[in-house]
SEFIKE-595307 format. One record per atom (N, C-alpha, C, O): residue number from 1; residue in one letter; atom name; y, x, z. Coordinates in steps of 0.001 Angstrom, whole numbers. Layout:
N
NUM, A, CA, Y, X, Z .
...
END
This chain:
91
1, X, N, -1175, 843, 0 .
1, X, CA, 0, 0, 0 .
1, X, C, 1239, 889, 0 .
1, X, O, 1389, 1931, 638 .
2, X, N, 2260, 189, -978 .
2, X, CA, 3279, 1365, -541 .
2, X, C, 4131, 1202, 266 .
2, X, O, 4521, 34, 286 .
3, X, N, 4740, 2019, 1140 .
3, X, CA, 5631, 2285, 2183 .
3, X, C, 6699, 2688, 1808 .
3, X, O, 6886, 3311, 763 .
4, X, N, 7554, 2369, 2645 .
4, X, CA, 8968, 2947, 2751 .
4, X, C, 9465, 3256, 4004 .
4, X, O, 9511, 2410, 4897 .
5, X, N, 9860, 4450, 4154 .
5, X, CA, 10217, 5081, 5477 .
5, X, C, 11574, 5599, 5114 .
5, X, O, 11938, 6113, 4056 .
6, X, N, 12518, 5262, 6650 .
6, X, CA, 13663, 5469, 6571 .
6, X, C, 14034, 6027, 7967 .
6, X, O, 13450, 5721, 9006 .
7, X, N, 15431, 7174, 7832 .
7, X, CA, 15548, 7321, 9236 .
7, X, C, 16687, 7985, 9722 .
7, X, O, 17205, 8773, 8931 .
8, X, N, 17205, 7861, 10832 .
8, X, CA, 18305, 8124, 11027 .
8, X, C, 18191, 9240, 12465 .
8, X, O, 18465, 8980, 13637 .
9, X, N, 17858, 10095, 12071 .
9, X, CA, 17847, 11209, 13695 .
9, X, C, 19111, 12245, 13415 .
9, X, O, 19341, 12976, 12452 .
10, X, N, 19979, 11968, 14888 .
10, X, CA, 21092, 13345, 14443 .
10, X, C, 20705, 14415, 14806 .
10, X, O, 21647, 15207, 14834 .
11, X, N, 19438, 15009, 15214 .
11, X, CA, 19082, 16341, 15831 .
11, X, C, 18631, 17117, 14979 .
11, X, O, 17401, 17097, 14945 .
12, X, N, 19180, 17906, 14161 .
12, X, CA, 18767, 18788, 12991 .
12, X, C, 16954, 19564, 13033 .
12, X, O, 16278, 19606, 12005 .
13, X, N, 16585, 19949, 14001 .
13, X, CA, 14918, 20014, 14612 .
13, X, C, 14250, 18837, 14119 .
13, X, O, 13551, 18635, 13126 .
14, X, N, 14699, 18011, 15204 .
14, X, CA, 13377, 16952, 15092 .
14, X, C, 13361, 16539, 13656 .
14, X, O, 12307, 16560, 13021 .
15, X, N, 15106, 15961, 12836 .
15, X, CA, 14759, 15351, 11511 .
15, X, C, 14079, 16207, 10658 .
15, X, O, 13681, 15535, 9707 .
16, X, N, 13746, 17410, 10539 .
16, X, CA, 13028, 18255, 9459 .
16, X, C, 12013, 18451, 9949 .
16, X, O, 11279, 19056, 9168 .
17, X, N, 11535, 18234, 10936 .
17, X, CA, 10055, 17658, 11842 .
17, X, C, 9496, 16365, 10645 .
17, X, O, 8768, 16390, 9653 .
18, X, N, 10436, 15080, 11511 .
18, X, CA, 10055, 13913, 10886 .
18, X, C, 9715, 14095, 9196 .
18, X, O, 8798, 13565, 8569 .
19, X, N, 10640, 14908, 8758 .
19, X, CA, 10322, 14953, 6845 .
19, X, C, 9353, 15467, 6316 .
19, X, O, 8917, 15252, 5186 .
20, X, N, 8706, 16648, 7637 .
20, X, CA, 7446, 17591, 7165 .
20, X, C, 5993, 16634, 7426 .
20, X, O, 4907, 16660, 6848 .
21, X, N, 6416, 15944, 8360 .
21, X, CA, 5374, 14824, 8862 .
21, X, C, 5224, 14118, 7367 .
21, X, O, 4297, 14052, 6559 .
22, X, N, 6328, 13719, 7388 .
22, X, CA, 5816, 12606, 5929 .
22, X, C, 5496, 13146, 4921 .
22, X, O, 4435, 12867, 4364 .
23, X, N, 6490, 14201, 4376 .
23, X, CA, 5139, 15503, 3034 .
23, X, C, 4000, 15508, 3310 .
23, X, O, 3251, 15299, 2355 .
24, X, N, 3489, 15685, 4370 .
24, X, CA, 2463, 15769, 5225 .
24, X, C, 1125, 14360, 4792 .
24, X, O, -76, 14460, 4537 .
25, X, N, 1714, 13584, 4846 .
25, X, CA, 1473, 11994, 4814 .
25, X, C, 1016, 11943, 3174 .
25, X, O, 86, 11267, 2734 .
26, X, N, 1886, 12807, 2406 .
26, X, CA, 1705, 12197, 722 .
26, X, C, 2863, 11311, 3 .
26, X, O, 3049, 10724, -1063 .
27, X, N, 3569, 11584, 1306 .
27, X, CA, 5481, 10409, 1164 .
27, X, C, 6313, 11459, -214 .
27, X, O, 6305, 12680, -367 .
28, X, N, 6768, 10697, -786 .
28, X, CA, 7896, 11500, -1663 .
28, X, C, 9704, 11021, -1255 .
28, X, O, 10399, 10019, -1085 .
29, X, N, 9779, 12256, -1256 .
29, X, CA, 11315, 12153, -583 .
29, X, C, 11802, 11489, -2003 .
29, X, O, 11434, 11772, -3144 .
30, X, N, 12641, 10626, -1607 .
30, X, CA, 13407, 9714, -2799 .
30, X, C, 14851, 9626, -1833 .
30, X, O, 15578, 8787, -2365 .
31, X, N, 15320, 10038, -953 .
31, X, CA, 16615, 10552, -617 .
31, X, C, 16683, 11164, 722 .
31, X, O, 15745, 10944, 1489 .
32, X, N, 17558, 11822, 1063 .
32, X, CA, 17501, 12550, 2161 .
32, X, C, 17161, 12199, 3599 .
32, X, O, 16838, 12984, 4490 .
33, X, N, 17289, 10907, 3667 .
33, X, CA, 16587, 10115, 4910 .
33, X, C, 15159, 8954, 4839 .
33, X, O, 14609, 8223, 5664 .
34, X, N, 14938, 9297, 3257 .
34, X, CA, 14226, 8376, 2918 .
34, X, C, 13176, 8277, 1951 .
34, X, O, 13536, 8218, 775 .
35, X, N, 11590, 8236, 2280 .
35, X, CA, 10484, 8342, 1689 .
35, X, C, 9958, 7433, 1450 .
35, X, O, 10088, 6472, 2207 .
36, X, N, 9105, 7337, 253 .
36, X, CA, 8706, 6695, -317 .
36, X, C, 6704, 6964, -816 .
36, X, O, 6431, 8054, -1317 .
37, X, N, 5868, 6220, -672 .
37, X, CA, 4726, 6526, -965 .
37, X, C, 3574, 5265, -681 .
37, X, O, 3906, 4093, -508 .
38, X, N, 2087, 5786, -672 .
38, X, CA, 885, 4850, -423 .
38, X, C, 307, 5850, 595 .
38, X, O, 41, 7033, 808 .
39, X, N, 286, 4395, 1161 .
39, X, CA, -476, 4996, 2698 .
39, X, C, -1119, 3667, 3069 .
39, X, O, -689, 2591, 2654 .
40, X, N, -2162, 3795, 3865 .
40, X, CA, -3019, 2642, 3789 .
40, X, C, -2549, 1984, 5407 .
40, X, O, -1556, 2375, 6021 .
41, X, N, -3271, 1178, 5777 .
41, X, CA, -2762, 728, 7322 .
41, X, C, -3167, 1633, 8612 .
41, X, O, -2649, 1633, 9729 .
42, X, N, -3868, 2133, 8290 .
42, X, CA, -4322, 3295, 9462 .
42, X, C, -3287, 4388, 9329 .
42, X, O, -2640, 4891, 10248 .
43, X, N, -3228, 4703, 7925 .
43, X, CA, -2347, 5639, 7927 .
43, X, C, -880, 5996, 8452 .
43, X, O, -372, 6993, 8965 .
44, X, N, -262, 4240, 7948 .
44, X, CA, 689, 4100, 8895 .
44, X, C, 971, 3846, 10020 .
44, X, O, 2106, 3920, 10489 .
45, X, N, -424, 3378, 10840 .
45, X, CA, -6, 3438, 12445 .
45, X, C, -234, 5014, 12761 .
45, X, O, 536, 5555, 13554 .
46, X, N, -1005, 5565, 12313 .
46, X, CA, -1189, 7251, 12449 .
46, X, C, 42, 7855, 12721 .
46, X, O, 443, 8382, 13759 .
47, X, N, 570, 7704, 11656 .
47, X, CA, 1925, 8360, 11096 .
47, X, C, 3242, 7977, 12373 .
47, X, O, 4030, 8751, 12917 .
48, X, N, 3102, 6789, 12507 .
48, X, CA, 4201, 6214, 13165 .
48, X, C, 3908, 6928, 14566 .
48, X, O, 4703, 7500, 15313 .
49, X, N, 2271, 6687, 14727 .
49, X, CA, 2448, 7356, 16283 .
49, X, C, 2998, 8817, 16375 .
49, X, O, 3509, 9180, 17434 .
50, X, N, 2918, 9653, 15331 .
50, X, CA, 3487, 10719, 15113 .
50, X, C, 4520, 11132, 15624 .
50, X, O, 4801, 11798, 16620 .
51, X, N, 5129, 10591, 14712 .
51, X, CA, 6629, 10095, 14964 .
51, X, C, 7089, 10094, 15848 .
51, X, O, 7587, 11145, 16252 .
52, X, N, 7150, 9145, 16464 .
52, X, CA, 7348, 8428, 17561 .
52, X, C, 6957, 9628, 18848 .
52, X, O, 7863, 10105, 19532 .
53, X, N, 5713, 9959, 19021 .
53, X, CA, 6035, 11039, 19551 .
53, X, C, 6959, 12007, 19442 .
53, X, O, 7568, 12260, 20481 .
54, X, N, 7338, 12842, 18134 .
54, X, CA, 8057, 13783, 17764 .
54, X, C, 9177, 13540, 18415 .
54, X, O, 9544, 14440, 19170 .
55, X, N, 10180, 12084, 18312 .
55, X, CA, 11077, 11573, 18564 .
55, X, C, 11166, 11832, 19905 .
55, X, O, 12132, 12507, 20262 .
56, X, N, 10322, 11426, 20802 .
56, X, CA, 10305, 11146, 22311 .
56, X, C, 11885, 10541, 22403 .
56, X, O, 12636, 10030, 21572 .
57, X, N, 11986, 10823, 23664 .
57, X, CA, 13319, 9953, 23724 .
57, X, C, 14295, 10640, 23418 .
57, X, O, 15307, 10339, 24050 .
58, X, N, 14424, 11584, 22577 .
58, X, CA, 15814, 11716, 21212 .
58, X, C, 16304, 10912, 21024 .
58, X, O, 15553, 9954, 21208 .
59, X, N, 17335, 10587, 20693 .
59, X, CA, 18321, 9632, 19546 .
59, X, C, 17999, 9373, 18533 .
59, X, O, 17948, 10297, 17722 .
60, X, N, 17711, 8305, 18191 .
60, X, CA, 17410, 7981, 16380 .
60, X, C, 16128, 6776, 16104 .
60, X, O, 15302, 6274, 16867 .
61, X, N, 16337, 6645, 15032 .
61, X, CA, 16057, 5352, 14702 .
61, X, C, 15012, 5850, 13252 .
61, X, O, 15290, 6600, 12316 .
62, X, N, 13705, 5053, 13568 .
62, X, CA, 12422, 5267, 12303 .
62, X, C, 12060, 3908, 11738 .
62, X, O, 11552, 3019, 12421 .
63, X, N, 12381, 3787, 10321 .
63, X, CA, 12121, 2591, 10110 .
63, X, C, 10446, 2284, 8830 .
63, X, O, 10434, 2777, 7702 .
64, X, N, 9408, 1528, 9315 .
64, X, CA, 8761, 2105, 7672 .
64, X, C, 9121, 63, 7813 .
64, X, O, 9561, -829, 8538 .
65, X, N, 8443, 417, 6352 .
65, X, CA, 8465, -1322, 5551 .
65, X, C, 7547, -840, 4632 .
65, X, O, 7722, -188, 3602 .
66, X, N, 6164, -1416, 5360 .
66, X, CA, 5247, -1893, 3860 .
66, X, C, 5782, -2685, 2874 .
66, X, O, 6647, -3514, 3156 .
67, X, N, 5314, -2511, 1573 .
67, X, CA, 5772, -3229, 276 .
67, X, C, 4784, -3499, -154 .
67, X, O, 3983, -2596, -394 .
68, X, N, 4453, -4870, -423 .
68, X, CA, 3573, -5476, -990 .
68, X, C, 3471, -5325, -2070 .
68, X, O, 4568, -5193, -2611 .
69, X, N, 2249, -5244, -3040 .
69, X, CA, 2092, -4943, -4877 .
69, X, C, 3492, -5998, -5497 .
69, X, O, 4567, -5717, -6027 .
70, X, N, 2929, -7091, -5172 .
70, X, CA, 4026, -8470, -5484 .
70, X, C, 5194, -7675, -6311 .
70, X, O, 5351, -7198, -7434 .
71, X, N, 6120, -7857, -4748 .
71, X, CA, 7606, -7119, -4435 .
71, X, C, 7498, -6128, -4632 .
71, X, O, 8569, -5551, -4447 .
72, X, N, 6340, -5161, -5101 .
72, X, CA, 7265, -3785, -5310 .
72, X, C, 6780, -3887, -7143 .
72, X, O, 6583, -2825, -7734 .
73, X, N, 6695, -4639, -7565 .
73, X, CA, 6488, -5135, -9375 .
73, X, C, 7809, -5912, -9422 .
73, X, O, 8304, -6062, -10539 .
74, X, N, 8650, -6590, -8022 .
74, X, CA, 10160, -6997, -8682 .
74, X, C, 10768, -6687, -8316 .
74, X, O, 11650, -7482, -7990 .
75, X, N, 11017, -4767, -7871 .
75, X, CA, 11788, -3864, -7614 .
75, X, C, 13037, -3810, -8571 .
75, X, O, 12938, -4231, -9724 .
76, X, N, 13919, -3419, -8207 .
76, X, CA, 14598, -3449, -9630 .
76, X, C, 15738, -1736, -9279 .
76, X, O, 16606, -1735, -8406 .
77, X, N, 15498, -750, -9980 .
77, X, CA, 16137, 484, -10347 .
77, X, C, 16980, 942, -11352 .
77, X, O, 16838, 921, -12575 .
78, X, N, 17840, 1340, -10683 .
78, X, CA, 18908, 2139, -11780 .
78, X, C, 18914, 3614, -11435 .
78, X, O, 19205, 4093, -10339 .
79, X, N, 18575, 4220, -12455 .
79, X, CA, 18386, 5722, -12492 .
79, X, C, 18907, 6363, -13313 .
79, X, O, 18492, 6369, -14472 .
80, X, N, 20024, 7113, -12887 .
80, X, CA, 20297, 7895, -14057 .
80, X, C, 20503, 9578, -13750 .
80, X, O, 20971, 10061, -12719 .
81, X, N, 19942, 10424, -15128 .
81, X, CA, 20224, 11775, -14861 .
81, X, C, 21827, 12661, -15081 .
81, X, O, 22694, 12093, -15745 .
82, X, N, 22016, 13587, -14679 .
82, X, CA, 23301, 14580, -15178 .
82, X, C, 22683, 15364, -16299 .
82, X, O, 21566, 15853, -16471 .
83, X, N, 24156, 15300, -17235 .
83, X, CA, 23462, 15945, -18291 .
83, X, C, 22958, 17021, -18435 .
83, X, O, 22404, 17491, -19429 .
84, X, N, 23166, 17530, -17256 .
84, X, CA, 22030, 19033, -17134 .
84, X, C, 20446, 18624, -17162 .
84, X, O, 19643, 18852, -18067 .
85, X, N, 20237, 18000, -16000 .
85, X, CA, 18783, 17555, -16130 .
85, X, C, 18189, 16520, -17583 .
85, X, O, 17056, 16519, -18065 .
86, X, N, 19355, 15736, -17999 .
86, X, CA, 18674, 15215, -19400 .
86, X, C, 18699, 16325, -20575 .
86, X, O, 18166, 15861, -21583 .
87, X, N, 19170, 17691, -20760 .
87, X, CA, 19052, 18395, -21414 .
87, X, C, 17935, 19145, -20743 .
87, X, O, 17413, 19618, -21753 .
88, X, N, 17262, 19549, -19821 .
88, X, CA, 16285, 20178, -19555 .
88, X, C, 15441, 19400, -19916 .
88, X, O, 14507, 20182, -20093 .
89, X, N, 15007, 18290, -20199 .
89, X, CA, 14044, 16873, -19916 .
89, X, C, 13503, 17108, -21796 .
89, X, O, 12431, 17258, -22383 .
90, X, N, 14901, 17026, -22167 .
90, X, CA, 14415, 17271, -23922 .
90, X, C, 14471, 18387, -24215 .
90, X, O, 14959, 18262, -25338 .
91, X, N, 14301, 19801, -24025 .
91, X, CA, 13362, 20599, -24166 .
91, X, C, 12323, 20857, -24376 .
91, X, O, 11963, 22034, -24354 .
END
């Protein structure tokens, strides 16, 4: 199922903790607070307990949201490259 994990920690440690956890996981960073991937239901209570440990009582906030096949087929994206990367792309 795919996941979405989001997060807001101001402690420069723990958040590059939390990001190695989710590489870790098979998550793809899709922005700097925020991963994206398939992880099954074990996986995500796994993960979360992780977390959640890592966090202990730090400051900050972990959010995931399973996405159902459904809703993530009426996603809707706008993507666009700089023309540096669309000139590397057509190469």
């Amino acid at each position: 199922m795919k996941c979405l994990l989001l997060y807001d920690i101001p402690d420069d440690k723990i958040r590059t903790k939390i990001a190695d956890f989710c590489l870790d996981y098979g998550l793809d960073r899709i922005q700097y607070s925020a991963f994206l991937g398939d992880l099954s239901s074990n996986h995500q209570e796994e993960l979360m307990l992780k977390l959640s440990r890592r966090l202990g009582k730090a400051p900050g906030r972990i959010d995931m949201f399973p996405i159902c096949r459904e809703d993530w087929r009426g996603r809707i994206c706008i993507e666009q490259h700089s023309e540096e990367t669309r000139s590397e792309q057509g190469s």
